[in-house]
mmCIF entry with sequence, helices, sheets and N, C-alpha, C, O atoms, coordinates in Angstrom:
data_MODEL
# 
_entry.id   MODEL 
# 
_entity.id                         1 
_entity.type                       polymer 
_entity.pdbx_number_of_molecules   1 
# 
_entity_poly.entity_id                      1 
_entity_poly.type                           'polypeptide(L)' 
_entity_poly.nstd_linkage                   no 
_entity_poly.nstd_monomer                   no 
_entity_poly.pdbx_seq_one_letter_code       
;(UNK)(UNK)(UNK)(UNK)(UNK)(UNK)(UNK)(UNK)(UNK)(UNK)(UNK)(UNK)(UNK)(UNK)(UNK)(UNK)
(UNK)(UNK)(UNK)(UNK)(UNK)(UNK)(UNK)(UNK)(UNK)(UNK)(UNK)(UNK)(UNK)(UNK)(UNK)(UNK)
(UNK)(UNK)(UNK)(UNK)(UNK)(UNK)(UNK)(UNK)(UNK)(UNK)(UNK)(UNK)(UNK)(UNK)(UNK)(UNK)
(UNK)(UNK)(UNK)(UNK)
;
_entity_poly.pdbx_seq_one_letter_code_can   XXXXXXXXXXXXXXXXXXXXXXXXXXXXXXXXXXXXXXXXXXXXXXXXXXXX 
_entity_poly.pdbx_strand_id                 A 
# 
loop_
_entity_poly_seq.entity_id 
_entity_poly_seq.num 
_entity_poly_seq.mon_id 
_entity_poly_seq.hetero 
1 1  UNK n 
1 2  UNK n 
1 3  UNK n 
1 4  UNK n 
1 5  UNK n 
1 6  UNK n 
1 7  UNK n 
1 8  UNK n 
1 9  UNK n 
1 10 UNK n 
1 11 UNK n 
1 12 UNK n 
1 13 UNK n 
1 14 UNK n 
1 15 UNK n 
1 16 UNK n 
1 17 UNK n 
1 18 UNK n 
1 19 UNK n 
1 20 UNK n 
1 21 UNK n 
1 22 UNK n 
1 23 UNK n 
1 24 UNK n 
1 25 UNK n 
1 26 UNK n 
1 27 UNK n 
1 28 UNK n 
1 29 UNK n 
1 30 UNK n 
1 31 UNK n 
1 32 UNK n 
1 33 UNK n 
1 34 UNK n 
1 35 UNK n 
1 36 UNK n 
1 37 UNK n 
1 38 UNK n 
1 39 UNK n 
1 40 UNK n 
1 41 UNK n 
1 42 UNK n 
1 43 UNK n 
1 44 UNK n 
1 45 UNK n 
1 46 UNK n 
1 47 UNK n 
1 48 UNK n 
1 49 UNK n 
1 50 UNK n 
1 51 UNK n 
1 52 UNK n 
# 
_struct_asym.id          A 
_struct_asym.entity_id   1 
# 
loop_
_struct_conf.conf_type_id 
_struct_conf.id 
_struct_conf.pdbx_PDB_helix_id 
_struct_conf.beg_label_comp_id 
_struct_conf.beg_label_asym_id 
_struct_conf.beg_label_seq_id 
_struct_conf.pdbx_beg_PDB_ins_code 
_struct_conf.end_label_comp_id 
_struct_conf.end_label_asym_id 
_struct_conf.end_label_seq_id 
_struct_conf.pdbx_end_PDB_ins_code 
_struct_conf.beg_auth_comp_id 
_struct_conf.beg_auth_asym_id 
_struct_conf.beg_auth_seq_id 
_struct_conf.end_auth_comp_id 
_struct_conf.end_auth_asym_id 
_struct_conf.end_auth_seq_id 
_struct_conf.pdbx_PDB_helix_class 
_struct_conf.details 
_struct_conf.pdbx_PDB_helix_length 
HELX_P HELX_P1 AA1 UNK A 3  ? UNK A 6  ? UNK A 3  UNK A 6  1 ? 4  
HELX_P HELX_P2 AA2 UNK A 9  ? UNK A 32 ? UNK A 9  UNK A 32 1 ? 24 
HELX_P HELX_P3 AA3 UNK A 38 ? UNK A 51 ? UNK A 38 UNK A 51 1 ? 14 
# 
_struct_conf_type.id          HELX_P 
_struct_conf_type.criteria    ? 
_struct_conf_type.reference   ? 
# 
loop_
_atom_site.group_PDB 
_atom_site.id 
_atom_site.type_symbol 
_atom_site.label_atom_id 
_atom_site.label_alt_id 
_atom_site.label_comp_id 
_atom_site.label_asym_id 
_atom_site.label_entity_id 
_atom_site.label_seq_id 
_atom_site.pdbx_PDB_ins_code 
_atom_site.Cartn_x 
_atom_site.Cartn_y 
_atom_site.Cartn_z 
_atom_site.occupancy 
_atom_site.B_iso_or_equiv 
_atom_site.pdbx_formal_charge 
_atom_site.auth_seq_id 
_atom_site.auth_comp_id 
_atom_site.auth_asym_id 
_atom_site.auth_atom_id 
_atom_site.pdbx_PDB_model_num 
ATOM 1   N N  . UNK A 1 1  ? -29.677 -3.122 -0.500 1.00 0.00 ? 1  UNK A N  1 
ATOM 2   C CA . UNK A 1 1  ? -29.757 -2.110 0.520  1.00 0.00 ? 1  UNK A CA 1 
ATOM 3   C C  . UNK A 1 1  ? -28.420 -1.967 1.246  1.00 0.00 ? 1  UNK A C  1 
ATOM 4   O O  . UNK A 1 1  ? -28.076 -0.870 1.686  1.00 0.00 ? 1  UNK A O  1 
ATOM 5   N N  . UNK A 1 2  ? -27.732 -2.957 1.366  1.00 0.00 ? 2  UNK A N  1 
ATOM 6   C CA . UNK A 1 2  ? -26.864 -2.798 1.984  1.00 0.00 ? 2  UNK A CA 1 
ATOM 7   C C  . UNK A 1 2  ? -25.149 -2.272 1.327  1.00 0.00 ? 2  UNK A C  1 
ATOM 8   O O  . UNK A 1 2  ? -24.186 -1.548 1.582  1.00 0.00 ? 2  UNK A O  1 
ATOM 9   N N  . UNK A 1 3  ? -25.787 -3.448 0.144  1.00 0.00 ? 3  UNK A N  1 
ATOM 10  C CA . UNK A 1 3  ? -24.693 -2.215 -0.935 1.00 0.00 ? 3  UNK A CA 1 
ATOM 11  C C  . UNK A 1 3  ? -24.462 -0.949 -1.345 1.00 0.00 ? 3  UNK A C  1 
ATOM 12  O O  . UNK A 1 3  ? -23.338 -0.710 -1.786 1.00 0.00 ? 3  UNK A O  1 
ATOM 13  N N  . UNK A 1 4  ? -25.243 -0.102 -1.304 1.00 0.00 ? 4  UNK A N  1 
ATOM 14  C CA . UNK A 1 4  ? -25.598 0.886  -1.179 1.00 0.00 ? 4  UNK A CA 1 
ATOM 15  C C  . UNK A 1 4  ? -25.144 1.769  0.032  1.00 0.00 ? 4  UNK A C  1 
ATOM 16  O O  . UNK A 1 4  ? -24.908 2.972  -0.087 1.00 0.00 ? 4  UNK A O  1 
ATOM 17  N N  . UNK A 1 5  ? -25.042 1.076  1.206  1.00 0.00 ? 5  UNK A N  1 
ATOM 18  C CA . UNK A 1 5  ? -24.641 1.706  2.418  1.00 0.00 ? 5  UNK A CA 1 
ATOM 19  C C  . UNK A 1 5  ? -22.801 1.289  2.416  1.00 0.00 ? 5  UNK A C  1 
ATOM 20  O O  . UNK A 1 5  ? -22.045 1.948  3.130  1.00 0.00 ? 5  UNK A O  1 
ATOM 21  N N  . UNK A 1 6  ? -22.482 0.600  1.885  1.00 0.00 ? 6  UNK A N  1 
ATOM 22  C CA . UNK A 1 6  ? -21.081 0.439  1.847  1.00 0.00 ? 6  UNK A CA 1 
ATOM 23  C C  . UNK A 1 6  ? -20.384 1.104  0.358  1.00 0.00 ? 6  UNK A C  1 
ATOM 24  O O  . UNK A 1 6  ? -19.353 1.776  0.331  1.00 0.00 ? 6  UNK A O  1 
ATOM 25  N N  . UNK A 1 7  ? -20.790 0.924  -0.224 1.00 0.00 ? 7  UNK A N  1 
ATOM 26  C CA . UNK A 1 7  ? -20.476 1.587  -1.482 1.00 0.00 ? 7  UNK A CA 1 
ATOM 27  C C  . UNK A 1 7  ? -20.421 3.426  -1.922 1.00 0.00 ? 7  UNK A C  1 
ATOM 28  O O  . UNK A 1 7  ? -21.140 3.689  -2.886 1.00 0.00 ? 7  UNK A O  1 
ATOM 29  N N  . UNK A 1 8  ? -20.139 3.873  -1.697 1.00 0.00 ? 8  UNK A N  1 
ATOM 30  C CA . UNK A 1 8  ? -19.836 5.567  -1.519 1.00 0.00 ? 8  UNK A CA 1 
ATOM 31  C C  . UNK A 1 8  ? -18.515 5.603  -1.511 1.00 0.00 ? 8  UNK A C  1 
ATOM 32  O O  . UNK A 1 8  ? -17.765 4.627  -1.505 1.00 0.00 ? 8  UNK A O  1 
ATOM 33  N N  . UNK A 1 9  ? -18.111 7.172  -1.510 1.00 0.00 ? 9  UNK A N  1 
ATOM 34  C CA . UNK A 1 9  ? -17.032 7.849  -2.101 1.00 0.00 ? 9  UNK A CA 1 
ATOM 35  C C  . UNK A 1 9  ? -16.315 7.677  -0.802 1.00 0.00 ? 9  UNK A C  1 
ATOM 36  O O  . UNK A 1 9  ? -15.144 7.299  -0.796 1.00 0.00 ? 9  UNK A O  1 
ATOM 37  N N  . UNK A 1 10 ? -16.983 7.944  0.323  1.00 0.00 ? 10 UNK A N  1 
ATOM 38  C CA . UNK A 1 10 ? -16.094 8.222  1.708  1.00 0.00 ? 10 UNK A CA 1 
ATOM 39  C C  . UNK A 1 10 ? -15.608 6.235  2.347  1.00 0.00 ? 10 UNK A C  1 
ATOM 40  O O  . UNK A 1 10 ? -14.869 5.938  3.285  1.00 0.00 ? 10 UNK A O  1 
ATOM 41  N N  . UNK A 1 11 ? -16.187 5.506  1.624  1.00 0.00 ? 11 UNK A N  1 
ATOM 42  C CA . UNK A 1 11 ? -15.642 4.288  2.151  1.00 0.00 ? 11 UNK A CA 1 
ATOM 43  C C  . UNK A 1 11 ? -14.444 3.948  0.775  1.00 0.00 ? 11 UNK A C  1 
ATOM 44  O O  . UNK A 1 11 ? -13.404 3.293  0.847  1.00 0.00 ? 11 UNK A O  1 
ATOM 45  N N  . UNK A 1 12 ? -14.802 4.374  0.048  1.00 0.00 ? 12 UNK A N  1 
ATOM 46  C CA . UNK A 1 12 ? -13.749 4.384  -1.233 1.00 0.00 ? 12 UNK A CA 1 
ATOM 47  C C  . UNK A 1 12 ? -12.256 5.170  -0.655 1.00 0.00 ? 12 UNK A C  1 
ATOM 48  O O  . UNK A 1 12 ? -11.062 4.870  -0.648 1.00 0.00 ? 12 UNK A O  1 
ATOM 49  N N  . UNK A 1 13 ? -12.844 5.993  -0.326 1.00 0.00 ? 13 UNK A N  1 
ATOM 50  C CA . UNK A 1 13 ? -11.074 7.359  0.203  1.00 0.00 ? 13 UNK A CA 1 
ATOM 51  C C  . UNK A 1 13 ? -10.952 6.302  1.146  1.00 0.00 ? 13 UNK A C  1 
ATOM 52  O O  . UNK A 1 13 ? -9.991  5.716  0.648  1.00 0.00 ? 13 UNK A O  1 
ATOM 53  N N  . UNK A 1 14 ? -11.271 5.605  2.228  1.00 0.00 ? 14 UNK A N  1 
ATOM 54  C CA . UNK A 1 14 ? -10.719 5.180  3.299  1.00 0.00 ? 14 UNK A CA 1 
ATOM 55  C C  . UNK A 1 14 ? -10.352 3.663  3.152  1.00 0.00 ? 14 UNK A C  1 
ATOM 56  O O  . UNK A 1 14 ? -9.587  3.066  3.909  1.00 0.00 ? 14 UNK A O  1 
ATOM 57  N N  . UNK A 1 15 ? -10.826 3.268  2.368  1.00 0.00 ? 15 UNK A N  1 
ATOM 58  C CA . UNK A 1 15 ? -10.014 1.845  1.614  1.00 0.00 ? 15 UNK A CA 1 
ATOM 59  C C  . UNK A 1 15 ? -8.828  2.500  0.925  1.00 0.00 ? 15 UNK A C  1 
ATOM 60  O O  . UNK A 1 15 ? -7.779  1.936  1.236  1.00 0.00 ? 15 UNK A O  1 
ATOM 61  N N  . UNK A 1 16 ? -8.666  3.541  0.065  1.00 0.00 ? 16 UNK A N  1 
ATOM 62  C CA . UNK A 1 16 ? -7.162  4.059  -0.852 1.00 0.00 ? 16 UNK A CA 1 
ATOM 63  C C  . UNK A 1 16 ? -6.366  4.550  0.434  1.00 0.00 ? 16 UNK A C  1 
ATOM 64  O O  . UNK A 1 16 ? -5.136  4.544  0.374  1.00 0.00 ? 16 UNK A O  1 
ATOM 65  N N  . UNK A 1 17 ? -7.019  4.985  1.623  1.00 0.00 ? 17 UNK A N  1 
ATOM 66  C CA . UNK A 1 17 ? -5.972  5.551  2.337  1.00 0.00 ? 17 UNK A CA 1 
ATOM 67  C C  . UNK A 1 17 ? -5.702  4.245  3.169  1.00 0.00 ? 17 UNK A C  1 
ATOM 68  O O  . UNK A 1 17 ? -4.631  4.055  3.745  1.00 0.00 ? 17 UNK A O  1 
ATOM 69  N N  . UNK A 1 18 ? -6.562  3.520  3.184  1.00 0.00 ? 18 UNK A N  1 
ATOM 70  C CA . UNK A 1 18 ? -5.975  1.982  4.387  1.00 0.00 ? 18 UNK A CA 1 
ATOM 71  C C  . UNK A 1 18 ? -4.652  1.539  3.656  1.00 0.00 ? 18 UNK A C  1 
ATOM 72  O O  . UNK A 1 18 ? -3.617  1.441  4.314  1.00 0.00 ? 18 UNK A O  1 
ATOM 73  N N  . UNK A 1 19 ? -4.672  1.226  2.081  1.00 0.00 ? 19 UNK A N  1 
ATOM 74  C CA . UNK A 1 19 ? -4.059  0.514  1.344  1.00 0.00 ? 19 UNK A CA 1 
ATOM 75  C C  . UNK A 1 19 ? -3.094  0.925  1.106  1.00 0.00 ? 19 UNK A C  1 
ATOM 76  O O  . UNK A 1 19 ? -2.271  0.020  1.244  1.00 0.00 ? 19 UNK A O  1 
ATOM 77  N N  . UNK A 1 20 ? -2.423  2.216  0.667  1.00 0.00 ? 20 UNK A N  1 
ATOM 78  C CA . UNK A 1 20 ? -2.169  2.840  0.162  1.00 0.00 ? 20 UNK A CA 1 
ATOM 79  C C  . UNK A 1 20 ? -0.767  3.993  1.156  1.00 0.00 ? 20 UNK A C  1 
ATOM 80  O O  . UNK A 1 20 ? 0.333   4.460  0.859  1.00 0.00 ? 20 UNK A O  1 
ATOM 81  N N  . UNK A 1 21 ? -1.546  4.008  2.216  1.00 0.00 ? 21 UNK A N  1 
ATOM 82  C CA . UNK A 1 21 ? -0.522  4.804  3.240  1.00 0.00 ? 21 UNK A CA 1 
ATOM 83  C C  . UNK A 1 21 ? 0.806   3.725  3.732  1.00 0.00 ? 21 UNK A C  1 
ATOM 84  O O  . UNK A 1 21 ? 1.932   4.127  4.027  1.00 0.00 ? 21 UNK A O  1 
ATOM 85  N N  . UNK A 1 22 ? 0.347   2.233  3.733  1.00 0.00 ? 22 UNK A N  1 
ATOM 86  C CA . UNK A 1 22 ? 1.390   1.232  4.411  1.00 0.00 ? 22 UNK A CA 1 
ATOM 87  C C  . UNK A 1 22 ? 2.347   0.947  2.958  1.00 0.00 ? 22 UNK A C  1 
ATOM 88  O O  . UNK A 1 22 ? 3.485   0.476  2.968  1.00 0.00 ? 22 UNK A O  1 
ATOM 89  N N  . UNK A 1 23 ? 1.795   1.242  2.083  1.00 0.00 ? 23 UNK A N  1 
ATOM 90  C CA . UNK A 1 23 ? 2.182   0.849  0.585  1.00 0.00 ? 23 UNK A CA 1 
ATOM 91  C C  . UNK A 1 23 ? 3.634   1.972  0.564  1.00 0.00 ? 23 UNK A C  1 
ATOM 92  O O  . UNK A 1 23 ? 4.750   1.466  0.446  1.00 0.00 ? 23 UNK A O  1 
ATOM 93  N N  . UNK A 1 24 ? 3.471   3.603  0.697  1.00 0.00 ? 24 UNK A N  1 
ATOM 94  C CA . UNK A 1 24 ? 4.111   4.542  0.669  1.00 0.00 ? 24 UNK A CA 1 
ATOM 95  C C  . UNK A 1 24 ? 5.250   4.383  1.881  1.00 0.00 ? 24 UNK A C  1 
ATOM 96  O O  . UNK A 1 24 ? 6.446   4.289  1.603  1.00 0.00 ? 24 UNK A O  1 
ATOM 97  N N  . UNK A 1 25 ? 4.849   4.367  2.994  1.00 0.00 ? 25 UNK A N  1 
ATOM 98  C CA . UNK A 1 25 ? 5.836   3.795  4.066  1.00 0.00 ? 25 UNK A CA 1 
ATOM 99  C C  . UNK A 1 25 ? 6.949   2.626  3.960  1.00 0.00 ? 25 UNK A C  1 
ATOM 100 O O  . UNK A 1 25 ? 8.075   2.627  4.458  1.00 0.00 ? 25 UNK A O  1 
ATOM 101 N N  . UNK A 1 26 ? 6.294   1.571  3.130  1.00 0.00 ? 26 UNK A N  1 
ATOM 102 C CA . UNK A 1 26 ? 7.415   0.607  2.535  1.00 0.00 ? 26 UNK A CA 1 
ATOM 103 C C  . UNK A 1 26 ? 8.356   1.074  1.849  1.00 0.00 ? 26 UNK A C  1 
ATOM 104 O O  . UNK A 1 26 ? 9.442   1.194  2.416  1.00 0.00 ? 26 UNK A O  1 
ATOM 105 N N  . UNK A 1 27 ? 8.251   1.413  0.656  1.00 0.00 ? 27 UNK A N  1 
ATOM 106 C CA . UNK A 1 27 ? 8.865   2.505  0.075  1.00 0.00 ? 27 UNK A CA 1 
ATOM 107 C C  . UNK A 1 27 ? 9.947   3.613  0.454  1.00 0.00 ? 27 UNK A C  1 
ATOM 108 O O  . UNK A 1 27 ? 11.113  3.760  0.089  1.00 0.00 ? 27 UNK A O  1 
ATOM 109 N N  . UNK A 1 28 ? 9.275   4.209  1.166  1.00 0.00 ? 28 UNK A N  1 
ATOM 110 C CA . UNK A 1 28 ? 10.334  5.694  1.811  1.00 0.00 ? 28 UNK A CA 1 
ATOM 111 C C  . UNK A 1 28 ? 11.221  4.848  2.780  1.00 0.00 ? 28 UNK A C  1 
ATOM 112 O O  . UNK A 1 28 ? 12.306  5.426  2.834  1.00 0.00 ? 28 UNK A O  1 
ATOM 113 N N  . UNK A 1 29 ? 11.237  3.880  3.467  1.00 0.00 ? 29 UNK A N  1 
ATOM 114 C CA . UNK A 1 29 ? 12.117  3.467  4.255  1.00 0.00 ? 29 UNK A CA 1 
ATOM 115 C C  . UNK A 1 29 ? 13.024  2.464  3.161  1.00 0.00 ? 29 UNK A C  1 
ATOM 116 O O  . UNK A 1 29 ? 14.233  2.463  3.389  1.00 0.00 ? 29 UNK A O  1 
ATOM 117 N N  . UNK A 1 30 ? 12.543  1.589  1.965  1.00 0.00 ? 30 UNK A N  1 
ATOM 118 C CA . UNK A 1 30 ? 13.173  1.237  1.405  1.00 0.00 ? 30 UNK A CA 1 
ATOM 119 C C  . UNK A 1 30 ? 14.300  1.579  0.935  1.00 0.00 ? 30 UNK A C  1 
ATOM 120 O O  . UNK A 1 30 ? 15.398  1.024  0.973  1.00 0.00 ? 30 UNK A O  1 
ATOM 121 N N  . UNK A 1 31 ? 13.669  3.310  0.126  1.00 0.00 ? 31 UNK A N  1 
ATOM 122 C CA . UNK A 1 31 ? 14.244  4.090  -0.515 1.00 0.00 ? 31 UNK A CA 1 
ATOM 123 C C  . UNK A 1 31 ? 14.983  4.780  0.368  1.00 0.00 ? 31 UNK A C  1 
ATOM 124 O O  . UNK A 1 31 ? 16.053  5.042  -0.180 1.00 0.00 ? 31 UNK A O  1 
ATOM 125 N N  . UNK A 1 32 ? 14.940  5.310  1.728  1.00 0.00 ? 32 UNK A N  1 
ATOM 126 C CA . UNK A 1 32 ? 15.974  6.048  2.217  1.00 0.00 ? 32 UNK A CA 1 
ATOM 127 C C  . UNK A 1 32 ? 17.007  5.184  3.393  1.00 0.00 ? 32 UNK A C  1 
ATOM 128 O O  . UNK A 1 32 ? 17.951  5.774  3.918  1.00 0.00 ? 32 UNK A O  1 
ATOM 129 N N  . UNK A 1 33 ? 16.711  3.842  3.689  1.00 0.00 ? 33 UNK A N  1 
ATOM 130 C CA . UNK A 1 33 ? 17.767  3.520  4.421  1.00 0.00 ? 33 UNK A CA 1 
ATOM 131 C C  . UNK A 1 33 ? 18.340  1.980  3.324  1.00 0.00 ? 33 UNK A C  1 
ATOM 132 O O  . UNK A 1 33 ? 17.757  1.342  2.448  1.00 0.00 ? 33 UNK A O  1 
ATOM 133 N N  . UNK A 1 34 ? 19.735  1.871  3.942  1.00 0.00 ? 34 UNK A N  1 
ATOM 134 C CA . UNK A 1 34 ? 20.161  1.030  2.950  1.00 0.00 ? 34 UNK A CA 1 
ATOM 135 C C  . UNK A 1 34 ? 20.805  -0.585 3.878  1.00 0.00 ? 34 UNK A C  1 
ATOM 136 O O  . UNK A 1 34 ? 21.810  -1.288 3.771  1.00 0.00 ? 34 UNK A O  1 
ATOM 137 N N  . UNK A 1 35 ? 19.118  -0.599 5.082  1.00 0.00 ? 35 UNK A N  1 
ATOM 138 C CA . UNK A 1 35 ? 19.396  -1.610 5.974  1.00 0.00 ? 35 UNK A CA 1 
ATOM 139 C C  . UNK A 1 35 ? 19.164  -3.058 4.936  1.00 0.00 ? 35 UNK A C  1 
ATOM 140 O O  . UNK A 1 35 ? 19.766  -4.131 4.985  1.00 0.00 ? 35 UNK A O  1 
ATOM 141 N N  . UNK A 1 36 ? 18.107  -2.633 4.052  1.00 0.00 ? 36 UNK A N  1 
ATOM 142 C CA . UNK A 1 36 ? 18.269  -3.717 3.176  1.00 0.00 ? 36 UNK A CA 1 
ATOM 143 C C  . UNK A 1 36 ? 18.212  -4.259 1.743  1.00 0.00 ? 36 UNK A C  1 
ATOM 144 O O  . UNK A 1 36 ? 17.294  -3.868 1.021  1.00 0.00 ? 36 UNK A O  1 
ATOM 145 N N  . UNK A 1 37 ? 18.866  -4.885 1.403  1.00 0.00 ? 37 UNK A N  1 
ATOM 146 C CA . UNK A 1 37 ? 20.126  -5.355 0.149  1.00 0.00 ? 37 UNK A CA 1 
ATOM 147 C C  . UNK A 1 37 ? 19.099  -4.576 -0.952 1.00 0.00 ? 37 UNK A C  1 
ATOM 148 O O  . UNK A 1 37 ? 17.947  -4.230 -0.688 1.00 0.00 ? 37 UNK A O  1 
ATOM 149 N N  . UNK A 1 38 ? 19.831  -4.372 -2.324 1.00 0.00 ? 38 UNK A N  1 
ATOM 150 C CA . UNK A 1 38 ? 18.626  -4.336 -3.001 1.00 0.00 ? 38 UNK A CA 1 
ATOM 151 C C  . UNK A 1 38 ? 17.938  -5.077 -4.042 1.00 0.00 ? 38 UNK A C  1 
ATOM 152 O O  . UNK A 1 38 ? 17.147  -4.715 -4.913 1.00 0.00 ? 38 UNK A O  1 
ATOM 153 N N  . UNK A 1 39 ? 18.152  -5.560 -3.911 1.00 0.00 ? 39 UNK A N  1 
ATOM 154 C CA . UNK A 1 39 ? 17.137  -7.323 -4.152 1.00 0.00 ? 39 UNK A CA 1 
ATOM 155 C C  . UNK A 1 39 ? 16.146  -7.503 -3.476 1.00 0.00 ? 39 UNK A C  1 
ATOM 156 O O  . UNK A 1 39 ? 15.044  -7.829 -3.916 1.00 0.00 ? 39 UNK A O  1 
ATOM 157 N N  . UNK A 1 40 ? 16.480  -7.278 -2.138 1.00 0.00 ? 40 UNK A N  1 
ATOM 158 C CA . UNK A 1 40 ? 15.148  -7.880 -1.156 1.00 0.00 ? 40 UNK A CA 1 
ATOM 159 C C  . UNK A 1 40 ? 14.670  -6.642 -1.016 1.00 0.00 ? 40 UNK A C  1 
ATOM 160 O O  . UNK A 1 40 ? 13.633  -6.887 -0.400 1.00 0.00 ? 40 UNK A O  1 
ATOM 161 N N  . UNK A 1 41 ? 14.704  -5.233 -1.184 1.00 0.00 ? 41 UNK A N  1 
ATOM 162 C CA . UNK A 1 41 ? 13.814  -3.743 -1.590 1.00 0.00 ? 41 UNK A CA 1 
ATOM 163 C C  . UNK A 1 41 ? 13.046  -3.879 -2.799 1.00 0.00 ? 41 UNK A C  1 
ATOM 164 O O  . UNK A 1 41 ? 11.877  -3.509 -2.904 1.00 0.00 ? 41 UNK A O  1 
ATOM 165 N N  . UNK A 1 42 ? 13.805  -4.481 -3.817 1.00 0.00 ? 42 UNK A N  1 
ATOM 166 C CA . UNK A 1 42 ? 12.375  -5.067 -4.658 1.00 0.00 ? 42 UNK A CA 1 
ATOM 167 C C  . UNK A 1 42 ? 11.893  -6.173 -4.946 1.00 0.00 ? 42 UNK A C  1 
ATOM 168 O O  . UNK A 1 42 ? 11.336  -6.143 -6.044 1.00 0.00 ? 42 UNK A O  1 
ATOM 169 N N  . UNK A 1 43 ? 11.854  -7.271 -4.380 1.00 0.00 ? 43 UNK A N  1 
ATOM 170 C CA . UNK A 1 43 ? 11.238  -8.349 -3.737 1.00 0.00 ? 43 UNK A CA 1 
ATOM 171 C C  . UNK A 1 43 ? 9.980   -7.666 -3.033 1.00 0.00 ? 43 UNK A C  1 
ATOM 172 O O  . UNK A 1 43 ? 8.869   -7.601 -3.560 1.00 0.00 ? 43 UNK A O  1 
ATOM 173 N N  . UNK A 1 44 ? 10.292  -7.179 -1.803 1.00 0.00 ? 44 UNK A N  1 
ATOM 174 C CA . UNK A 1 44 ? 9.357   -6.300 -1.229 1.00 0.00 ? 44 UNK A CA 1 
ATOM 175 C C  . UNK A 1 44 ? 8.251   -5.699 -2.196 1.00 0.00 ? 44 UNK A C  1 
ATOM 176 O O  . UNK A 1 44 ? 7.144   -6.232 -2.265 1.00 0.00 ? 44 UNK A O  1 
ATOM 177 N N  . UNK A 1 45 ? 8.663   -4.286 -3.135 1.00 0.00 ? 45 UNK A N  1 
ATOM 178 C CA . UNK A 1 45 ? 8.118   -3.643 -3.754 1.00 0.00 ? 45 UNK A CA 1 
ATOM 179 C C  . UNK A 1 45 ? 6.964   -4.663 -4.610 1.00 0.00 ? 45 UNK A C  1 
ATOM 180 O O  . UNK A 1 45 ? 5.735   -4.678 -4.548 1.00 0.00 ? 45 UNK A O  1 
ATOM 181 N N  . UNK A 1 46 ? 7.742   -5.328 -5.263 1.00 0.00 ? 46 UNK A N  1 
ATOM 182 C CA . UNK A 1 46 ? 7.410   -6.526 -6.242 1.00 0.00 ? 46 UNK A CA 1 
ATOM 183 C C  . UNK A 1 46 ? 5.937   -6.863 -5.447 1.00 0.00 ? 46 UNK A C  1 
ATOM 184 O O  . UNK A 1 46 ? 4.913   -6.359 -5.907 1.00 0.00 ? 46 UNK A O  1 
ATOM 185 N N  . UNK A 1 47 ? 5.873   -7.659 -4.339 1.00 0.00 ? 47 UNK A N  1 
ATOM 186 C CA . UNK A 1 47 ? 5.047   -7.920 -3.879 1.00 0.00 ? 47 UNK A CA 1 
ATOM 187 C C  . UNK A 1 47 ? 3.683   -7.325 -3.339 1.00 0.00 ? 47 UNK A C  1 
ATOM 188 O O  . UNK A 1 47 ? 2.536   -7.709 -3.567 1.00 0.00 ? 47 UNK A O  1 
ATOM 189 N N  . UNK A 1 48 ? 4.267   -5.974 -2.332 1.00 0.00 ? 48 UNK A N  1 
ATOM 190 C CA . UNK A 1 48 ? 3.277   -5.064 -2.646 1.00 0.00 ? 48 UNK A CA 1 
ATOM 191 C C  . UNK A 1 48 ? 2.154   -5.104 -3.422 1.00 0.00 ? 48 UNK A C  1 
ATOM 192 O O  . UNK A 1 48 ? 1.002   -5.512 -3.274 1.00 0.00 ? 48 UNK A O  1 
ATOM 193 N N  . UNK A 1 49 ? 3.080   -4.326 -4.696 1.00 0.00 ? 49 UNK A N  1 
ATOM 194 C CA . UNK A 1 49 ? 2.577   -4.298 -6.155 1.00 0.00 ? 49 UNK A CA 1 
ATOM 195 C C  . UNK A 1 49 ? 1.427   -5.108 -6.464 1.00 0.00 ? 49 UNK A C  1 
ATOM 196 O O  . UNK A 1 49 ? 0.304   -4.721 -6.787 1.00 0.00 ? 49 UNK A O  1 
ATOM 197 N N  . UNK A 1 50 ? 1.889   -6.380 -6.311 1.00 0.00 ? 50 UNK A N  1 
ATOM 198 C CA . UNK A 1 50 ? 1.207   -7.493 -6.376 1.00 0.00 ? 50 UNK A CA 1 
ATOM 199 C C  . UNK A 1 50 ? -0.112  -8.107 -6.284 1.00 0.00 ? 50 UNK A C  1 
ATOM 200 O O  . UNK A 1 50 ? -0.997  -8.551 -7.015 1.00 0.00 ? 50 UNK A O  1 
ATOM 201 N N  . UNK A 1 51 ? 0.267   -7.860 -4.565 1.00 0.00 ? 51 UNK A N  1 
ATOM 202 C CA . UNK A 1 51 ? -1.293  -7.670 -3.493 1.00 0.00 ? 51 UNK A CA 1 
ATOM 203 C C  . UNK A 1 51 ? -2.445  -6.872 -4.000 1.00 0.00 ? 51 UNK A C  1 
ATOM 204 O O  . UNK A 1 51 ? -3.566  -7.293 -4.284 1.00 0.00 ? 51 UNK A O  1 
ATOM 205 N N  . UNK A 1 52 ? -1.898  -5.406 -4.082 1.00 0.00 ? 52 UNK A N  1 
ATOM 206 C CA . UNK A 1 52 ? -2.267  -4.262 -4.026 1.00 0.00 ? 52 UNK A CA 1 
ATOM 207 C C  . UNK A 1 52 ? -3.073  -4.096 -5.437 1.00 0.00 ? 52 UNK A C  1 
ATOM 208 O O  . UNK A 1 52 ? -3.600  -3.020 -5.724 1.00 0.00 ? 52 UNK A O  1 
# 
């Protein structure tokens, strides 16, 4: 019963958008400032990835 109440499309979109929006933000700041090295931009990425 209760699976059922958590399991749907609209808790699905809002887990991809929880996950998923901090995922893209890493990224665009990775990718557009060059505060850090790039080794540790994909270290970062790498990990993400990882989690995710």
């Amino acid at each position: 019963m209760i699976r059922e109440r958590y399991l749907t499309a609209r808790w699905n979109n809002l887990l991809s958008l929880g996950l998923g929006i901090p995922a893209l933000a890493y990224v665009i700041v990775v990718l557009s400032t060059s505060s850090l090295s790039e080794f540790a931009g994909f270290i970062g990425l790498f990990v993400i990835g990882a989690v995710y």
